[in-house]
N, C-alpha and C positions, 0 to 999 in steps of 0.2 A: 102520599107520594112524595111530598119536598122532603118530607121528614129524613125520610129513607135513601133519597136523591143525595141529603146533607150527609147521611152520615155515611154512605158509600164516597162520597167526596173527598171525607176529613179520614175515611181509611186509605184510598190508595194515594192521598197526598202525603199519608203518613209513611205506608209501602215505598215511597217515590222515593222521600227523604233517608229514610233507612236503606234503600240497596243502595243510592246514589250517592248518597253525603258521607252514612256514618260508615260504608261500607269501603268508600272511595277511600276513606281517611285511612281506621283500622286495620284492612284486609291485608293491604301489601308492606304493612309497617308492622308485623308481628312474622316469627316465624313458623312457631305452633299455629295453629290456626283453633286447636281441641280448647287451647287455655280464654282464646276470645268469646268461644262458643260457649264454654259452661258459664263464663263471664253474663253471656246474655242471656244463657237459662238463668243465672240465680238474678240479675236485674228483672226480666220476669216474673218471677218468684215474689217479688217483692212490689210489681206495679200492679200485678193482676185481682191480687186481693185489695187492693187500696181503690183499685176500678171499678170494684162490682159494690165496694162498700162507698163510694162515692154516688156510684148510678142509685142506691136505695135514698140518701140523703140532697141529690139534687135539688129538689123543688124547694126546700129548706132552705139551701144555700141562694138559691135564687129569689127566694120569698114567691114563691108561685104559688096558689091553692090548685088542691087534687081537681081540684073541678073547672080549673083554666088550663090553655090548650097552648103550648108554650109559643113565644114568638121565634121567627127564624132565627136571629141574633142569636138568642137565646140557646137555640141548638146546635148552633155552630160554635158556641161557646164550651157547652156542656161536652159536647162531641170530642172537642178539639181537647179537653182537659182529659178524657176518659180515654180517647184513643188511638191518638198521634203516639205517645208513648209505645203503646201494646204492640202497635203495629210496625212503626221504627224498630225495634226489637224484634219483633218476628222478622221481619224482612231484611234486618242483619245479618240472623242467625242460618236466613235461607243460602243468602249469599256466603256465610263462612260453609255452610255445610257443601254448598257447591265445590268450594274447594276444598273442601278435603275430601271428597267424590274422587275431582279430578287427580289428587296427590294419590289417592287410593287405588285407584282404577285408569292410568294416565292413556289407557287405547280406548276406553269408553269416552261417549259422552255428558260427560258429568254434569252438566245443567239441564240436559232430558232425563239422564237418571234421578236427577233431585228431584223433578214436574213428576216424575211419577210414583218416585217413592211418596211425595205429597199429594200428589190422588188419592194414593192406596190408601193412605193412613187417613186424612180427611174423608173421605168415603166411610172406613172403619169408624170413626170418632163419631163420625155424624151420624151414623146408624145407630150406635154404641148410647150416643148423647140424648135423641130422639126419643128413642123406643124405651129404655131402661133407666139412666141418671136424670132423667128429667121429669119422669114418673114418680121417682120414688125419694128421689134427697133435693135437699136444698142448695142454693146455688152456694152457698159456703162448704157444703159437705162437698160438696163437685169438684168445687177450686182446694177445697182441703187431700180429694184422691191424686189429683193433679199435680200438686206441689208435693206430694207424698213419691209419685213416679217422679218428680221431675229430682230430687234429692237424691235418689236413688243412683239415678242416671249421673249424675254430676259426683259422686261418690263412685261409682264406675269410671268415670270419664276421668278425673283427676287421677284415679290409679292406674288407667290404661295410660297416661301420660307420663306420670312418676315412673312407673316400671314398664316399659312397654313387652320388655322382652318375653315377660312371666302372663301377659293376660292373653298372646296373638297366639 
């Protein structure tokens, strides 16, 4: 339970930093908003597979044996290196996409729109992730379909911004 306590901790401190700090800074210093956003999908891209191949080498790095039980220190260390990052970034990319919601749709509510379009898709993933990607591939092949969409997406996203007028 502390374990879990930690590293829910070291997430929404990291959530906190990323909508507050990097979002504060970022957000109303750019005028695209698309170009900050693909910006933190590809810094994504690049933190998420270094987090999952760190999470396997941890105890290495720490000098811990598989058969000791880590100290708090210790988790809040690990935590802090694997997911302050992920989550600063995610919690960027929420706040960018909120506004470009609100530029999109300026009579809606563009930060309930965002809460739900993130229900819906986390709901999605999560059943998605559950039931079928975690059954059958390795968390490399997982983070490998994911960076495959997320490329995609950022290959879309850069051309909806170069040409807008050709992709709406």
């Amino acid at each position: 339970e502390l374990s879990m306590g930690i590293i829910m901790a070291v997430w929404l401190i990291g959530g906190a930093a990323g909508s507050l700090i990097l979002a504060g800074i970022f957000v109303n210093m750019i005028d695209k908003p698309e170009k900050l956003f693909a910006i933190g999908l590809y810094l994504l891209s690049l933190i998420a597979p270094a987090a999952i191949f760190l999470s396997r080498i941890e105890r290495i790095i720490l000098r811990v044996p598989i058969y000791e039980m880590m100290w708090p220190l210790q988790i809040i260390y690990i935590c802090s290196i694997l997911l302050l990052p992920v989550s600063c970034v995610l919690s960027l990319c929420f706040i960018i996409c909120s506004r470009m919601l609100s530029e999109a749709y300026p009579e809606e509510n563009a930060p309930g729109l965002a809460y739900v379009l993130e229900a819906l898709g986390a709901a999605a993933a999560g059943a998605l992730f559950t039931f079928v990607l975690v059954r059958y591939f390795s968390s490399f092949i997982i983070i490998s379909f994911l960076l495959f969409i997320n490329f995609l997406f950022l290959i879309w996203l850069f051309a909806a911004t170069a040409w807008p007028d050709r992709l709406h």
